[in-house]
C-alpha positions in Angstrom: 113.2 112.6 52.4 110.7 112.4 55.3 107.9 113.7 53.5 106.3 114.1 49.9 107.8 116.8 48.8 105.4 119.2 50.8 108.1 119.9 53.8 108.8 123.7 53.9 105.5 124.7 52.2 102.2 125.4 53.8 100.2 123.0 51.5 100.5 119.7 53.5 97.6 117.5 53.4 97.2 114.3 54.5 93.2 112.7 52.9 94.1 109.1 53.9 94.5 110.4 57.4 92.0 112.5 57.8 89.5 109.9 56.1 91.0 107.5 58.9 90.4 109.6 61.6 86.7 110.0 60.8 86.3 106.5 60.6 87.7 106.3 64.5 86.0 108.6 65.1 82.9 107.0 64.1 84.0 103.8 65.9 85.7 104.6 69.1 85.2 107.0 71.5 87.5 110.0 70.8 89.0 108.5 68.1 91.8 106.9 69.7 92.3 104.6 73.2 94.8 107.0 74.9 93.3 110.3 75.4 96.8 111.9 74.8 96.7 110.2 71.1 93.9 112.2 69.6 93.7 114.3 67.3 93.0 117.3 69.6 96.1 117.4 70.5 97.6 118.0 67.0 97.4 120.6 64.5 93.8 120.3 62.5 93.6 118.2 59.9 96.9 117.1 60.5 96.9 114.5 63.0 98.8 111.7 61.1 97.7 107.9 61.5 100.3 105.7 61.7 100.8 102.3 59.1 103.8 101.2 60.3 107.3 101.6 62.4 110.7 100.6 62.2 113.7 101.9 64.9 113.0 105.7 65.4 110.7 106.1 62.1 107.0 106.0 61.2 105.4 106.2 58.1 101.6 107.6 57.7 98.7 106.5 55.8 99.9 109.2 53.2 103.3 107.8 52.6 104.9 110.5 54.8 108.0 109.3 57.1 109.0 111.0 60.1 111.1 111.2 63.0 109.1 110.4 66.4 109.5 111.4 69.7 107.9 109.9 72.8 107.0 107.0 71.2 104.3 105.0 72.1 103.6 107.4 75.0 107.2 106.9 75.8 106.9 103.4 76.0 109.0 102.1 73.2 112.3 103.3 74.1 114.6 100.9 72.2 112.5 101.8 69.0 109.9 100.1 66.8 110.7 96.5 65.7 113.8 96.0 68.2 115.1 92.5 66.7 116.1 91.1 70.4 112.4 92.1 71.6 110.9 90.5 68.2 112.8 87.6 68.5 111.9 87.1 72.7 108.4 87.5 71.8 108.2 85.4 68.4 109.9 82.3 70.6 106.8 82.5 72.7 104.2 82.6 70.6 104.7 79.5 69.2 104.2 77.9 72.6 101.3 78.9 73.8 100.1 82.8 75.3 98.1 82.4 78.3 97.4 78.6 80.5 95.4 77.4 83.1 98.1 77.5 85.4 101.5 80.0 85.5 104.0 78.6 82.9 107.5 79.2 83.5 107.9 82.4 81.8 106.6 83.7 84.7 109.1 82.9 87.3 112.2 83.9 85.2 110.3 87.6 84.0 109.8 88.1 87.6 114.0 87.0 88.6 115.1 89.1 86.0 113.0 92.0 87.1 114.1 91.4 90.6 117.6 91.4 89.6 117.5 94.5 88.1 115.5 96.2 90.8 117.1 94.9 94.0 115.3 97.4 95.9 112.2 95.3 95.3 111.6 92.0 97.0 108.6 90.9 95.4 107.0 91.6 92.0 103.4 91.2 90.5 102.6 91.8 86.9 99.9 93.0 85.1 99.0 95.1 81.9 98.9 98.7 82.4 100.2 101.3 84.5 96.9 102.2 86.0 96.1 99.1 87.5 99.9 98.4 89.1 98.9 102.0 90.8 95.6 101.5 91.9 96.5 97.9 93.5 99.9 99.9 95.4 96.8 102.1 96.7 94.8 99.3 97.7 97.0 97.3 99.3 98.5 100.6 101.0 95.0 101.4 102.3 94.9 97.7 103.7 97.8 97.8 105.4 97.7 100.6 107.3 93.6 100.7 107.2 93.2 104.2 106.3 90.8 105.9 103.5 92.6 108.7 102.8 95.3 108.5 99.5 98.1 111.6 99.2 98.8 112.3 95.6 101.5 114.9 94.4 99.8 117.5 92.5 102.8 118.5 90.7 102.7 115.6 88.3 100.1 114.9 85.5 99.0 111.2 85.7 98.4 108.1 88.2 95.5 106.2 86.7 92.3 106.1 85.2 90.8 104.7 88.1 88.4 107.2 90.5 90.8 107.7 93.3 93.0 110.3 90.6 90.9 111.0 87.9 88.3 112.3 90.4 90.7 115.1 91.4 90.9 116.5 87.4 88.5 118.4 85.6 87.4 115.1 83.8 85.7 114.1 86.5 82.1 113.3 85.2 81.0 109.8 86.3 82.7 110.1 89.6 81.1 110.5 93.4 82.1 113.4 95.0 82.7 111.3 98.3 85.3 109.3 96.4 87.2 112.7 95.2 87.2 113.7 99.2 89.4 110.8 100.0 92.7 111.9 97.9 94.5 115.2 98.8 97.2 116.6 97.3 100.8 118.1 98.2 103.5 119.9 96.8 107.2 118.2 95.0 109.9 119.0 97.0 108.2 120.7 99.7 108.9 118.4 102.9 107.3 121.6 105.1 104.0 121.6 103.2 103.4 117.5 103.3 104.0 117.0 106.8 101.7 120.4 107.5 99.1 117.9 104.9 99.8 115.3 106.9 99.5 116.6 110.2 96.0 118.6 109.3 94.8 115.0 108.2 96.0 112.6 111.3 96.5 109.0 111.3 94.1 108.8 107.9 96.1 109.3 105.0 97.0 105.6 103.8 100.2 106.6 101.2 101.9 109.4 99.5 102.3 108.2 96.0 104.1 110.5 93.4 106.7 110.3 90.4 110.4 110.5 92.2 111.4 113.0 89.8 109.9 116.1 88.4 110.6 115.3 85.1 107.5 118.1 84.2 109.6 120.9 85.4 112.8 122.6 84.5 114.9 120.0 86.8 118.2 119.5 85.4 119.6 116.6 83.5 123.1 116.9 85.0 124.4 115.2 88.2 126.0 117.3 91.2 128.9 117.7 91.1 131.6 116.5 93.6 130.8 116.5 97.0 127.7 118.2 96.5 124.6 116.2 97.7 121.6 115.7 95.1 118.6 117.4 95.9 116.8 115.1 94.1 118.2 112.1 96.3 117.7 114.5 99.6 114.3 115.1 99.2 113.2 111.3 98.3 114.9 110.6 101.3 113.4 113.2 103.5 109.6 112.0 102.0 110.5 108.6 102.9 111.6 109.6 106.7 108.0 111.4 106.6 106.0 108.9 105.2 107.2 106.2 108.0 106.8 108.8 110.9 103.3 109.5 109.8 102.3 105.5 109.4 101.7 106.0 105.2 103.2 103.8 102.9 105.6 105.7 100.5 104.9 104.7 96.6 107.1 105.5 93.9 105.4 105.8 90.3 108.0 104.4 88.3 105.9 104.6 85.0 108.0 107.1 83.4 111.7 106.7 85.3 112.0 102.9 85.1 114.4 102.2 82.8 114.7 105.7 81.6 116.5 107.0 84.8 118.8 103.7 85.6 118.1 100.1 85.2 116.6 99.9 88.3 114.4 103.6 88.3 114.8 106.4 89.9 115.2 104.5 93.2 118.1 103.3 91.9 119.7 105.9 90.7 119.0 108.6 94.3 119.4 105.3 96.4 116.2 106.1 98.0 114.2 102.5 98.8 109.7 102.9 98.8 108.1 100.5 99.8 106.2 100.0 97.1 106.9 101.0 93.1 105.5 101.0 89.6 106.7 100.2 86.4 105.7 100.2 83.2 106.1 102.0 79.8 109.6 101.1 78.9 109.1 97.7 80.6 107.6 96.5 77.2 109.4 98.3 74.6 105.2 99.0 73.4 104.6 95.4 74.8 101.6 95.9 77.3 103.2 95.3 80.6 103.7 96.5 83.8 104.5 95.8 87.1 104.2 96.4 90.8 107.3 96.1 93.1 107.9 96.0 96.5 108.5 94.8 100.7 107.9 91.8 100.6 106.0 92.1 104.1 103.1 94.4 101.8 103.3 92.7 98.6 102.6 89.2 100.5 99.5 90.4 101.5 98.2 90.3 98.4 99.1 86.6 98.4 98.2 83.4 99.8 101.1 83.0 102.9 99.4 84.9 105.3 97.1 84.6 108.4 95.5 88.1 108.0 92.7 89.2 106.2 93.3 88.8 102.2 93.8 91.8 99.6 92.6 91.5 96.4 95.9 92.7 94.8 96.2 92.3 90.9 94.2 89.3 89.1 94.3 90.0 85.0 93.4 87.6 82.5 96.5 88.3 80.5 98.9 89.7 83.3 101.2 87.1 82.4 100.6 86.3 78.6 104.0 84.7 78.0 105.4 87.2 75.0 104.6 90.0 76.9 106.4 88.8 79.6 109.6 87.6 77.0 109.1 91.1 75.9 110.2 92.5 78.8 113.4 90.0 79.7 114.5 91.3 76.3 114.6 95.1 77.2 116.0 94.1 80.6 118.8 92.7 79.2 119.3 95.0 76.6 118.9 97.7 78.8 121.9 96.0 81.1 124.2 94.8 78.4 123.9 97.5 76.3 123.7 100.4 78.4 121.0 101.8 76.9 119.8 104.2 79.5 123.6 106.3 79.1 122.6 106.1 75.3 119.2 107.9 76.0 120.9 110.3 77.7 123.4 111.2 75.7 121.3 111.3 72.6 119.0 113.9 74.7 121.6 115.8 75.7 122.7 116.6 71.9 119.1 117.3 71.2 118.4 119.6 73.8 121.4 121.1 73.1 120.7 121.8 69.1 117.1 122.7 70.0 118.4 125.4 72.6 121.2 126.6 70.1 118.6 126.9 67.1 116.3 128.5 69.3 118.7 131.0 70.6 120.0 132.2 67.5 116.4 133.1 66.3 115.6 134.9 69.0 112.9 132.4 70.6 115.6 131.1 73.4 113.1 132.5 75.9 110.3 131.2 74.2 110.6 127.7 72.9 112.5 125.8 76.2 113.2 122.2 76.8 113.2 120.9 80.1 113.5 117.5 81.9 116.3 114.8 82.3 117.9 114.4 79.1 116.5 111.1 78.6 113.1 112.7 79.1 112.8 115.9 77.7 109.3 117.7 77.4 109.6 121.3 75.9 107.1 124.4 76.6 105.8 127.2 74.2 105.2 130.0 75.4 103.7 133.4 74.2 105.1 137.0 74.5 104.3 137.2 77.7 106.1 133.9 78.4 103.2 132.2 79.2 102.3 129.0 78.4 100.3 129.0 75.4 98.9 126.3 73.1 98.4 128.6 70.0 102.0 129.0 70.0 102.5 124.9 70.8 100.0 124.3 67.6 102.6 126.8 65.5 105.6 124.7 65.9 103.5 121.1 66.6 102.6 122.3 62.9 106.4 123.3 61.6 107.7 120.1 63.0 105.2 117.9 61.0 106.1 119.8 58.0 109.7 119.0 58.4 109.2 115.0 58.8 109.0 115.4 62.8 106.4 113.8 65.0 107.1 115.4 68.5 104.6 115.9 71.1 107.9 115.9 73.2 111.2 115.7 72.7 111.8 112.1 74.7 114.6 110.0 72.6 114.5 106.3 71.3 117.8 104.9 71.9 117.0 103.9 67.8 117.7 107.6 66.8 121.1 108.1 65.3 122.9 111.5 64.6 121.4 112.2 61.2 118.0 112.1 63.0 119.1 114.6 65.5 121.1 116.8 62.7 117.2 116.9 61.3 115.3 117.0 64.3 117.7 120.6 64.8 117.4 121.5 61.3 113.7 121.6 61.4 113.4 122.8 64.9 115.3 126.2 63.5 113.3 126.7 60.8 109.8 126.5 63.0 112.0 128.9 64.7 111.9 131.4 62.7 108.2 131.2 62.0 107.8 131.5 65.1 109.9 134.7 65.2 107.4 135.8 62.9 104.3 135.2 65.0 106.2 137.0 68.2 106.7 139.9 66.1 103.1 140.0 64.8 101.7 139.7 68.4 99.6 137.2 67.0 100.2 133.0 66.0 96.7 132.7 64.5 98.1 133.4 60.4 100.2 130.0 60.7 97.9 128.0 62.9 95.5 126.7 59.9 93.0 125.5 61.9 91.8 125.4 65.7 94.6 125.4 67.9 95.2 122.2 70.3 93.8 121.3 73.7 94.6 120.2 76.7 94.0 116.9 77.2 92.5 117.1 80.5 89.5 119.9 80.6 85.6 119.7 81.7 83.7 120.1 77.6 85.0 118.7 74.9 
């Protein structure tokens, strides 16, 4: 049973949680460390804090187990606990974390990365995502010695540093002349970037976006025979554009690494940048990360040079050994397992389920899941069809009730069919609730509280 007897009902409580989240938010700013953790984005009162994980579960403070989805911010891909990642790490620590000088740990993290991105000659480490992207930036904005930084606006997050989060509407704290410097074009609109590029000449430094729309309703199947991809086209096209036009061409890997191929999504469209970021998956919720590239860039953020030096990436723990162990594991697990054809598959019976369940109660054109099967986000939208997060706090709310934590619908290779069979199960009967609600005109009798937020808006 994945919760305490209260699935199905409308009396679920969760005190221990709730006291929790006071406490946080007492103590830490928001209540969490990742805005897109806190409790504004979950049904009031019923923002669950975690005690512990194992594979594709997590139990509450309350007791409560559920299935979870996008876990650790999609990070932990192989599930909670993987024994080959525990066992990598707890070799390591044992022998020492962090040294005066690089231990050895770092040389084979950064071959086995290497071999399984070939399409990167060199490879820096470091802890989070927003750093590997903010030193591709930098050094792009050295080599080429322009200001200006080209974003596409189509995808939700680079980093938390003042060259993106200038650009969104959380942009206290930030000079306007720093905001100036990054523009913004269209995915999959060659026409539109070059028109960008050409209105901005011989300034713009890089074009830096996330190879695949995996926030739209882009398809999880491969064309078929003879067909070219799109997908693969386009990257192409961008990269032919980015050369002509002097920018560097970055790939934000964060999200496709791993979850795409083993080697990204430039591995899988065959389309080369010169410089990528990885992360998330990396780690299996280890904190690393990692920026890949030419090795005639990435050098100049090293010492074998005669020109003028780039501060690239220099972190105190960048290279703390069982983070580093952490991440040969889910290489090689990744490799010899085939775990990026499991994650697929395993979407592609959830999505379809969700669809069927959906369909069949009349909310088909309503609830719909989108993305690559190994990535799947889903949208809520209103009688109108328009995106609405009443209607997202509705089913966010159903979900929990059924034992299903799912800000998203992105798999764990650690699910197994009875968590799917569930994860259906429950999704049909938020369904029909939500049938209700359509039918009233109005969500508000099943929301309980204030309905979520979107995590990036001016006032609190």
């Amino acid at each position: 049973m994945y919760t305490q007897g209260i699935a199905g009902t409308e009396e679920f409580l969760l005190p221990r949680s709730r006291l929790a989240n006071e406490r946080l938010h007492a103590l830490v700013p928001g209540g969490a460390h990742t805005y897109a953790k806190g409790d504004d984005q979950y049904p009031e009162n019923l923002a669950p804090i975690i005690s512990h994980g194992r594979g594709a579960h997590v139990w509450d403070l309350d007791g409560n187990r559920y299935i979870e989805y996008g876990s650790g911010l999609r990070s932990v891909s192989l599930g909670h606990a993987h024994p080959r990642v525990v066992e990598a790490v707890r070799r390591e620590l044992d022998r020492g974390s962090n040294f005066v000088r690089p231990s050895i740990v770092e040389v084979e993290a950064a071959e086995r990365f290497l071999a399984t991105v070939p399409t990167a000659e060199m490879v820096k480490f470091t802890k989070n995502g927003s750093d590997a992207t903010t030193a591709a930036v930098r050094l792009a904005r050295a080599v080429t010695g322009r200001q200006r930084v080209a974003i596409c606006g189509d995808h939700p997050f680079y980093s938390v540093d003042d060259w993106f989060i200038g650009t969104t509407p959380m942009s206290a704290g930030i000079p306007a002349a720093t905001t100036e410097l990054t523009v913004a074009f269209p995915y999959g609109d060659l026409a539109a970037t070059e028109e960008l590029l050409t209105r901005y000449p011989g300034e713009v430094a890089c074009l830096i976006l996330e190879p695949a729309d995996h926030t739209g309703s882009s398809s999880s199947s491969s064309p078929r025979s003879g067909e070219e991809d799109p997908t693969a086209t386009y990257l192409a096209g961008l990269r032919e554009l980015a050369h002509r036009h002097g920018c560097v061409l970055i790939f934000d890997e964060m999200i496709t690494g791993l979850r795409w191929s083993e080697a990204g999504a430039q591995g899988l469209y065959g389309v080369v940048p010169d410089l990528s970021t990885f992360g998330k998956a990396l780690g299996n919720g280890f904190a690393v990360s990692a920026l890949a590239g030419r090795r005639e860039l990435m050098e100049r953020g090293g010492l074998r040079h005669s020109g003028d030096r780039v501060f690239l990436l220099s972190t105190t723990h960048g290279a703390e050994t069982h983070s580093l162990a952490a991440s040969m594991a889910v290489l090689t697990t990744y490799v010899e397992e085939g775990i990026t054809a499991q994650l697929h598959a395993l979407g592609e019976r959830l999505a379809a389920g969700v669809r069927e369940a959906a369909a069949s109660l009349g909310v088909g054109d309503h609830i719909v899941v989108r993305g690559r099967a190994s990535n799947l986000v889903f949208a809520t939208l209103d009688e109108n069809r328009k995106p609405s997060q009443e209607y997202r706090t509705l089913f966010l709310r159903q979900l929990l009730m059924g034992g299903v934590l799912a800000p998203s619908f992105v798999v764990s290779s650690a699910l197994d069919d009875a968590d799917i069979d569930h994860t259906i199960d429950t999704v049909a009967q938020a369904c029909a609730v939500y049938r209700k609600a359509l039918d009233a005109g109005d969500p508000t009798p099943w929301l309980a509280g204030q309905p979520v937020k979107p995590v990036f808006r001016r006032l609190a």
